[in-house]
C-alpha positions as CSV (number, residue, x, y, z in Angstrom):
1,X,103.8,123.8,107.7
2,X,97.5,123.4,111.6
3,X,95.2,125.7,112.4
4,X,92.4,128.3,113.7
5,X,88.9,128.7,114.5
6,X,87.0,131.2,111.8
7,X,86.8,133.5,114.6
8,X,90.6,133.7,115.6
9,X,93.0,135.7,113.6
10,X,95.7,133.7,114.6
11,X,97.2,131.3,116.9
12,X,96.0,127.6,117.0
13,X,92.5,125.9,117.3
14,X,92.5,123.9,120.4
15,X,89.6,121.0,121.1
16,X,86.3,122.1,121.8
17,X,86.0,122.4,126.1
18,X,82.5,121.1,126.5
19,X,84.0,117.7,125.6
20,X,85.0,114.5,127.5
21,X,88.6,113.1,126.8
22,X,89.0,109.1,126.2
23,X,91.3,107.9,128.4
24,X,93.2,106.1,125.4
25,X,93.2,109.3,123.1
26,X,90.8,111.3,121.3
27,X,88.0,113.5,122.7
28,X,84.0,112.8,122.8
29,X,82.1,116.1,122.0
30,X,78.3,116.3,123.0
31,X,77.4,115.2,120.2
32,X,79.1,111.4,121.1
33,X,81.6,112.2,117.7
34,X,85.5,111.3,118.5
35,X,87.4,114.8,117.8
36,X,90.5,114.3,116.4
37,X,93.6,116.7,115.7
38,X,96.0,117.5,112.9
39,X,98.8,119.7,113.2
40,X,100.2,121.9,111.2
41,X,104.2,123.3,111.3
42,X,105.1,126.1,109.0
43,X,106.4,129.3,109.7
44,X,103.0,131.8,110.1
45,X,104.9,134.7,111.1
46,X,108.5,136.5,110.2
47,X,110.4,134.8,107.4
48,X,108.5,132.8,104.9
49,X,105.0,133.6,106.4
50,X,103.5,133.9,103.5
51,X,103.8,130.9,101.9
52,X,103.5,129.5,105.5
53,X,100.0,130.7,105.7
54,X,99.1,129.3,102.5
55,X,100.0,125.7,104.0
56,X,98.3,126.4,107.3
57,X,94.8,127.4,105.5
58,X,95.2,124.4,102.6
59,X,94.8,122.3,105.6
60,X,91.9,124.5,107.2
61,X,90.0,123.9,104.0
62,X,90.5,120.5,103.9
63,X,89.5,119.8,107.6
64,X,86.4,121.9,106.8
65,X,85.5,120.0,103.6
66,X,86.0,117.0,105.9
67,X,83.7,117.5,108.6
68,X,80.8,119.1,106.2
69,X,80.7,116.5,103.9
70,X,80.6,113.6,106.9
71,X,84.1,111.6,105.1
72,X,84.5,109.6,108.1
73,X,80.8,108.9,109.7
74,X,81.1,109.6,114.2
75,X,84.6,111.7,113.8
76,X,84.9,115.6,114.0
77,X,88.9,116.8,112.9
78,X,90.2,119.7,114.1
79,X,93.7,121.5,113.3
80,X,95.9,122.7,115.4
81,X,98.7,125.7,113.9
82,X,101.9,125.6,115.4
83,X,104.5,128.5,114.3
84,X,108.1,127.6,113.8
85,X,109.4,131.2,112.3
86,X,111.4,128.8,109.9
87,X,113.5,127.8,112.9
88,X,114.7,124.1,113.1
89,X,114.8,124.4,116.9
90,X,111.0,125.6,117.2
91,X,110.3,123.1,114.9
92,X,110.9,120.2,116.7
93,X,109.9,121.8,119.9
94,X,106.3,121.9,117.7
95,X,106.9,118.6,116.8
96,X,107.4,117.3,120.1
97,X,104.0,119.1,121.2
98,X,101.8,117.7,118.1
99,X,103.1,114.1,119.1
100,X,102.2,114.9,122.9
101,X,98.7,115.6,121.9
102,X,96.9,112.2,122.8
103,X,93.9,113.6,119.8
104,X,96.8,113.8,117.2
105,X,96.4,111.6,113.9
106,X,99.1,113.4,111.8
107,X,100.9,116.2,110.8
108,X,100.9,118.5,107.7
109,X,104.3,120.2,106.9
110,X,106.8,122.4,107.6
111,X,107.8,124.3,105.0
112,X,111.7,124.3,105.2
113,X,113.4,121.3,104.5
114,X,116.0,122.2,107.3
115,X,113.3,122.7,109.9
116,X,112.2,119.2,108.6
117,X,115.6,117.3,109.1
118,X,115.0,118.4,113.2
119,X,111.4,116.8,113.1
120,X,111.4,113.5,111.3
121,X,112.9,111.6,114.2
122,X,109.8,113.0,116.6
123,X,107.3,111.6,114.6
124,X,109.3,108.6,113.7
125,X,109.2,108.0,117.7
126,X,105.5,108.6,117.7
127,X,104.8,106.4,114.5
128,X,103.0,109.9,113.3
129,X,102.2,110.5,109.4
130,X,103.9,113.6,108.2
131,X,103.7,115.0,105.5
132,X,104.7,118.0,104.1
133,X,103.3,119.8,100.7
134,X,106.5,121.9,100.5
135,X,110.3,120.0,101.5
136,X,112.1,119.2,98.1
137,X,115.5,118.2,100.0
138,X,116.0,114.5,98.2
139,X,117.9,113.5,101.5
140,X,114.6,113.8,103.4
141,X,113.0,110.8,101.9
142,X,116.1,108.9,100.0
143,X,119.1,109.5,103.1
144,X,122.0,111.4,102.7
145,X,123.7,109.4,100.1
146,X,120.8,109.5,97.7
147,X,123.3,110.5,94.4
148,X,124.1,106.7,94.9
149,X,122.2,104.3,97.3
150,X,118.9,105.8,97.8
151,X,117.7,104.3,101.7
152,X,114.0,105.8,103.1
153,X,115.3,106.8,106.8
154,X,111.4,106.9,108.2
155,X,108.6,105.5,106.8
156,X,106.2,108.4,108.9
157,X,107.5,110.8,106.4
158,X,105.6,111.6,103.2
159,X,105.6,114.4,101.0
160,X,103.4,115.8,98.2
161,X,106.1,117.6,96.7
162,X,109.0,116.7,93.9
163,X,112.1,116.8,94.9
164,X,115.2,119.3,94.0
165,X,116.8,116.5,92.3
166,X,114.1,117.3,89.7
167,X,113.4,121.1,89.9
168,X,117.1,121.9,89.6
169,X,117.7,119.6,86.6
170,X,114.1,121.1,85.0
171,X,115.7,124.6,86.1
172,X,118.7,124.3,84.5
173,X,117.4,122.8,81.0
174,X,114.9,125.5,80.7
175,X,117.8,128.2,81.5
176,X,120.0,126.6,79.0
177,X,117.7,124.9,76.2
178,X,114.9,127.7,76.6
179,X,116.5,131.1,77.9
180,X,119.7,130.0,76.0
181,X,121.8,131.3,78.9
182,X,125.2,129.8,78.5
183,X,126.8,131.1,81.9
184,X,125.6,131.4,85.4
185,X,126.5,132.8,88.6
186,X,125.3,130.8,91.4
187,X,124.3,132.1,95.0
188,X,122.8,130.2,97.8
189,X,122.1,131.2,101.4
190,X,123.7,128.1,103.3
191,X,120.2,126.3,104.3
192,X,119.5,123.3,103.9
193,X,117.1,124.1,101.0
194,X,118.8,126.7,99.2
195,X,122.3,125.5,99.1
196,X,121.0,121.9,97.7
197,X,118.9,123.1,95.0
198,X,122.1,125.5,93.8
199,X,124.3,122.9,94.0
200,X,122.2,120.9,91.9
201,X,121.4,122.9,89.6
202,X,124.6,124.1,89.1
203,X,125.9,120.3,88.2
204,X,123.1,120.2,86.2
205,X,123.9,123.2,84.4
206,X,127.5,121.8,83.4
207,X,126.2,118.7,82.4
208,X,124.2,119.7,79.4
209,X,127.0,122.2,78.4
210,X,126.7,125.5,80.6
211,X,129.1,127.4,82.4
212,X,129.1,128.5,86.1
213,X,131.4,131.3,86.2
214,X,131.5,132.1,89.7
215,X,129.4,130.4,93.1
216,X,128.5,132.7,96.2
217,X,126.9,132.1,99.7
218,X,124.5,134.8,101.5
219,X,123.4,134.6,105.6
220,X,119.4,134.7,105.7
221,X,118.5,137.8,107.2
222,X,121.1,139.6,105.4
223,X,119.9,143.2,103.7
224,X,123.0,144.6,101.8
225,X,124.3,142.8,98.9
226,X,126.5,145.6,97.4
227,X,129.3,143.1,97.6
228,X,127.9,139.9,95.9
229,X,126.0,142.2,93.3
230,X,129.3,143.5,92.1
231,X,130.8,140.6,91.5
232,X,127.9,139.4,89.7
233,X,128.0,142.3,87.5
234,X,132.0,141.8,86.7
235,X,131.6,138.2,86.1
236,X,130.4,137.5,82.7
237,X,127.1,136.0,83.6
238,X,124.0,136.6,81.6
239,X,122.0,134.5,84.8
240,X,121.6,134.6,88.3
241,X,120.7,131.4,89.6
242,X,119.5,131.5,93.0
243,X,118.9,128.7,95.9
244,X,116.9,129.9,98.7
245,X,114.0,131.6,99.5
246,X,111.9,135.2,98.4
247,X,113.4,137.3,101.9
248,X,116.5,137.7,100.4
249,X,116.5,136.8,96.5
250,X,114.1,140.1,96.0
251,X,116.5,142.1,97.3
252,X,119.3,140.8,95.5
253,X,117.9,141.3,92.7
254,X,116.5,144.8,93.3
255,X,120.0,146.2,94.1
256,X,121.5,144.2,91.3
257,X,119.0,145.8,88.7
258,X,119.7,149.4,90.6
259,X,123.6,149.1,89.5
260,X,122.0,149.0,85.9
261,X,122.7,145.5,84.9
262,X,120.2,143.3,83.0
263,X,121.1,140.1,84.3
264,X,117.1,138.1,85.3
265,X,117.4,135.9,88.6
266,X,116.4,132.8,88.4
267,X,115.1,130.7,92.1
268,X,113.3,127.5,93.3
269,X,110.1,127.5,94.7
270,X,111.5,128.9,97.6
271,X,111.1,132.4,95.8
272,X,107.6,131.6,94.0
273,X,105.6,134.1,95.8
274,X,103.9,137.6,95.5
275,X,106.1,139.0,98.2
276,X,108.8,138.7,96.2
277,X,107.6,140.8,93.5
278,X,106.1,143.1,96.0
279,X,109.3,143.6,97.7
280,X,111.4,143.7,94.2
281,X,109.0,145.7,92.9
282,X,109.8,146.8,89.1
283,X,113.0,145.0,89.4
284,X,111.6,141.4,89.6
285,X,110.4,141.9,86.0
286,X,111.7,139.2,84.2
287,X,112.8,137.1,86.9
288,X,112.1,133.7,87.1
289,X,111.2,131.0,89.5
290,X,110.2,127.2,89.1
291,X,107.3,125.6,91.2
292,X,106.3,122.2,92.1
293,X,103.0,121.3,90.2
294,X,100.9,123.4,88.0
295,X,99.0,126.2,88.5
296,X,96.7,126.0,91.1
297,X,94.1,127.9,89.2
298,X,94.6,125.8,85.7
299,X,92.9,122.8,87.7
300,X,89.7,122.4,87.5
301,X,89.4,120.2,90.4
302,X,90.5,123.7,92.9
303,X,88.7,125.6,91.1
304,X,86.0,125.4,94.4
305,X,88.7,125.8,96.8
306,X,90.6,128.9,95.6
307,X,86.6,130.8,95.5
308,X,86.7,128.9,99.1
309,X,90.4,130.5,100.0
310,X,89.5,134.0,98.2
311,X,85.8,134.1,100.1
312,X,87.4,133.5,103.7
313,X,89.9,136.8,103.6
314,X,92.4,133.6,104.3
315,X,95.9,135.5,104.7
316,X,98.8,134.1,102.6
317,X,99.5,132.9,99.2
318,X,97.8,129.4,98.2
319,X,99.4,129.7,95.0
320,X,102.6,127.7,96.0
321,X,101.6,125.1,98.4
322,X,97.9,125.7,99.4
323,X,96.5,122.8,96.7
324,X,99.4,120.3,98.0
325,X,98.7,121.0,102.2
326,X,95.5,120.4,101.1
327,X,95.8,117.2,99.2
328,X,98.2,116.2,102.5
329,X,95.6,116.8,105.3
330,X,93.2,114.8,102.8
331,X,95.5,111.8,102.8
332,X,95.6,111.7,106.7
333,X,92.0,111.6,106.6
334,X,91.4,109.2,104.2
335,X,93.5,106.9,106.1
336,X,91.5,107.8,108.9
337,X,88.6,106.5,107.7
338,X,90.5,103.5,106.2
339,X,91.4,102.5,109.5
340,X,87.5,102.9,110.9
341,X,86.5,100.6,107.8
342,X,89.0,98.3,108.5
343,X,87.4,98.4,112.4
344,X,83.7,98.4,111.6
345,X,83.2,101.7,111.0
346,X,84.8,102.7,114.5
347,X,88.0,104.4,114.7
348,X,90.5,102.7,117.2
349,X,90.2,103.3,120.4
350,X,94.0,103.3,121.1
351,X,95.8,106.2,120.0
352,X,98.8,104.4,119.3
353,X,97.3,101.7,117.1
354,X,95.4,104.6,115.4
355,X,98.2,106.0,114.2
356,X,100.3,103.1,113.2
357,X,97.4,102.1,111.1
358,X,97.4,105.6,109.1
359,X,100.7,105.7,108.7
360,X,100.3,102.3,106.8
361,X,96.8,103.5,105.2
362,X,98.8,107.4,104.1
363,X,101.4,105.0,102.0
364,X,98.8,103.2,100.1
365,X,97.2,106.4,99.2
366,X,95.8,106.4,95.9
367,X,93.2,109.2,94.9
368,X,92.3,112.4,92.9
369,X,93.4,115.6,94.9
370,X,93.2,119.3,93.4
371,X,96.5,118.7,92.0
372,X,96.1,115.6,90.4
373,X,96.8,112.2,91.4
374,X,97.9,111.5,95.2
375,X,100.0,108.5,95.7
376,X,103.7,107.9,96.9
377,X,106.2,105.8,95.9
378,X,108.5,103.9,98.5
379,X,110.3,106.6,99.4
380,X,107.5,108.3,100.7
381,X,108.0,111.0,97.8
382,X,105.1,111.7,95.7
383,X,104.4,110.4,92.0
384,X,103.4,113.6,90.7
385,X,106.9,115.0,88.9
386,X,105.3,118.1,87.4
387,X,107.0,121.3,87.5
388,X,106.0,125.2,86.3
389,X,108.4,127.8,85.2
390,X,106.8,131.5,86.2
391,X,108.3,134.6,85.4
392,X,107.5,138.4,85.9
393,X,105.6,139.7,83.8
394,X,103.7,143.1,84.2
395,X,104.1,142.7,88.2
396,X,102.9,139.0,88.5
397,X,104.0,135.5,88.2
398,X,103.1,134.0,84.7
399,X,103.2,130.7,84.2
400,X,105.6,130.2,81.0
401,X,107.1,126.2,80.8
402,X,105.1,123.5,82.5
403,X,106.2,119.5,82.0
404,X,108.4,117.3,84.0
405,X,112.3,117.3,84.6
406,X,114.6,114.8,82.9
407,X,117.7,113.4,85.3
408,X,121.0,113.6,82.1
């Protein structure tokens, strides 16, 4: 949700021109290394850009770490950032171009689990490793009935993510157990995304013995809430559970707060990001958000590549996703080089057979990233289940609950 030269402010890094192209894929640069591409989807501009730069620059690091410290010996990666302005249409139009790119190995991303749905099938085609560090929509990896026969529709999707079936269930059982908040209003804003982690954990929320008093639907892109924050007020509520993303939660609860009721919002990771506090401003004290993972900067292991992120000027927040793009462009690569010692030392010369092989190679992934251990289970979803609950405090995000989310 890949990427730019140092010297470009934005836009996407394209292969070096003093090379020679393979016939069968990949590029040979003077130096007789095989350039190879990853791409990144996420949306880099518009909605969601912050968190969307976050992903695209995870992956710059990791390329960069990549090619300084030689991890697979006669091969050069390069990224390649494509926008999708958290369109589903732009999305796959992205996804159709990685796949097109005879030097692609992979992709990392998107961010939104509806622009997702529109790209899966592309790579599928192309038997291309995707994986995102951001989608939580269960449906993605277990099918559309996944509440009772859980069935992986492609086996080129990956994610280093949890899913919503677990952030809204650890959501709801902090708001309830923790916050002691006995009823809810619920608010979602029709994506994909949003409205699944509501619904969620709204069923949650009645399972273990809370109420949802009242359920409301927003249009992304909307700016005047007067209506919805009304009825919030009127309903009895003493939370505001939210499924969607920072654009339009910030203002929600800015012009819910300026009708002079004290009733904290509560989001997905959707919402986990500076912009929202910046756009809430004082009003986003005591909000709430969960996040997949735990804090980037409680792990030791990115310790190196937060100073990294910070010492680049790198735009965006790598708070939310930067540590899991970068763990994602790592397993592509590590399956790269899997491949080449599985073809002494040489990466395959077809293109085709390249990446059938990392797709295969991306499943058995088993290593340390920055946010722990990287491996995925046969759904393609990640075995790391941790989750954070942040909330406002003096202007920033602190973490408050971290642990993983029990299914009642």
């Amino acid at each position: 949700m890949v990427i730019l030269t140092s010297v470009l402010a934005t836009g996407a890094l394209t292969l070096t021109a003093c090379g020679s192209r393979d016939d069968k894929g990949g590029d040979s640069g003077d130096n007789g290394d095989t350039t190879l591409t990853i791409g990144v989807d996420a949306p880099l501009s518009g909605e969601n850009s912050t968190t969307g730069l976050g992903i695209q620059y995870g992956a710059q690091i990791a390329v960069d770490d990549a090619n300084k410290n030689k991890l697979v010996p006669g091969v050069t990666f390069k990224l390649k950032a494509f926008d999708d302005k958290a369109q589903p249409a732009t999305g796959q139009q992205n996804a159709t171009a990685i796949t097109g790119d005879k030097t692609s190995v992979g992709a990392v991303g998107p961010l939104n689990s509806g622009v997702a749905q529109t790209m899966q099938q592309v790579f599928a085609s192309a038997n291309m490793v995707e994986i995102s560090p951001a989608n939580t929509n269960p449906e993605l990896t277990q099918g559309k009935n996944w509440q009772t026969a859980k069935k992986r529709p492609y086996k080129t999707y990956f994610r280093t993510a949890t899913t919503d079936e677990l952030q809204g269930s650890f959501a709801a059982q902090y708001a309830y157990k923790t916050l002691k908040k006995k009823k809810v209003f619920v608010v979602d804003d029709k994506q994909t995304y949003g409205a699944g982690l509501a619904k969620i954990f709204g069923q949650q929320f009645k399972k273990i013995g809370g109420q949802v008093v009242q359920t409301d639907h927003v249009n992304t892109g909307d700016k005047d809430f007067g209506s919805l924050v009304t009825k919030i007020k009127n309903s009895g509520a003493d939370l505001v559970y939210y499924g969607g993303q920072y654009d339009e939660s910030s203002l929600i609860t800015k012009q819910l707060k300026g009708t002079g009721a004290k009733i904290p919002l509560f989001g997905g990771d959707g919402m986990f990001a500076s912009t929202y506090i910046e756009a809430a401003g004082t009003s986003s004290e005591g909000d709430l958000s969960t996040a997949i993972g735990v804090p980037a900067d409680t792990l030791p292991a990115a310790k190196t590549f937060i100073e990294t992120y910070k010492s680049k000027g790198y735009k965006g927040d790598y708070g939310a996703y930067g540590a899991y793009s970068y763990d994602a462009a790592t397993a592509i690569i590590k399956a790269v080089k899997a491949a080449a010692d599985a073809n002494s030392g040489k990466v395959p010369s077809d293109i085709n057979a390249l990446r059938s092989t990392v797709v295969d190679e991306v499943q058995k992934s088993d290593f340390d990233g920055l946010t722990g251990k990287v491996s995925f289970d046969q759904y393609g979803d990640t075995t790391n289940k941790q989750l954070t609950v942040y909330q406002v405090e003096k202007g920033k995000w602190k973490a408050v609950n971290t642990g993983t989310a029990t299914l009642n």
